[in-house]
C-alpha positions as CSV (number, residue, x, y, z in Angstrom):
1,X,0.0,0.0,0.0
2,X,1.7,3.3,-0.7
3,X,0.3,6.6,0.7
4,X,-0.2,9.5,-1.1
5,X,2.0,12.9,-0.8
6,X,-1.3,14.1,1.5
7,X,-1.4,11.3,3.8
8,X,3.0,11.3,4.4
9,X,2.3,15.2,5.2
10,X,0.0,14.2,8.2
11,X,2.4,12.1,9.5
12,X,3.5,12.8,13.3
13,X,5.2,11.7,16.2
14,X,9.0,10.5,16.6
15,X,10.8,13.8,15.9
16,X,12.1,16.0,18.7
17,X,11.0,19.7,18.2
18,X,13.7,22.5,18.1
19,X,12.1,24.6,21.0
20,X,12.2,21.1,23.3
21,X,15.7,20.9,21.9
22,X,16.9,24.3,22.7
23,X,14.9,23.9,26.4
24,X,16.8,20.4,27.0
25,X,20.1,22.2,26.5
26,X,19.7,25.3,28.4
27,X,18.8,23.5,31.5
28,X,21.6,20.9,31.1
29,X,23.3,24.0,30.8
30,X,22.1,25.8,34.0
31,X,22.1,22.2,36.2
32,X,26.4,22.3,35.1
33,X,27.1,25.8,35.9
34,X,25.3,25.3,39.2
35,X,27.1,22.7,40.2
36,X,30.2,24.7,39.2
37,X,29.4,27.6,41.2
38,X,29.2,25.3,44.6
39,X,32.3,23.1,43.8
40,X,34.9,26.0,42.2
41,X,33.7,29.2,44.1
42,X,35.2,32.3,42.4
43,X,35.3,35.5,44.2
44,X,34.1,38.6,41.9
45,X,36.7,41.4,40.8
């Protein structure tokens, strides 16, 4: 059975969306400088 051009474009599920993406990041991002900040303390100039 082969779909037509229609039926592939309402095809969903199984891809990760770039906002998610982006969100997944800056939070891995946040959780490491975190845990930076209370293992390397570094006085401000």
């Amino acid at each position: 059975m082969e779909l037509t051009k229609n039926e592939l474009l309402q095809i969903t599920g199984g891809a990760i969306d770039l906002g998610l993406l982006t969100a997944i990041g800056a939070a891995i991002t946040f959780i490491a400088g975190v845990i930076d900040g209370f293992l390397r303390p570094i006085k401000c100039n």
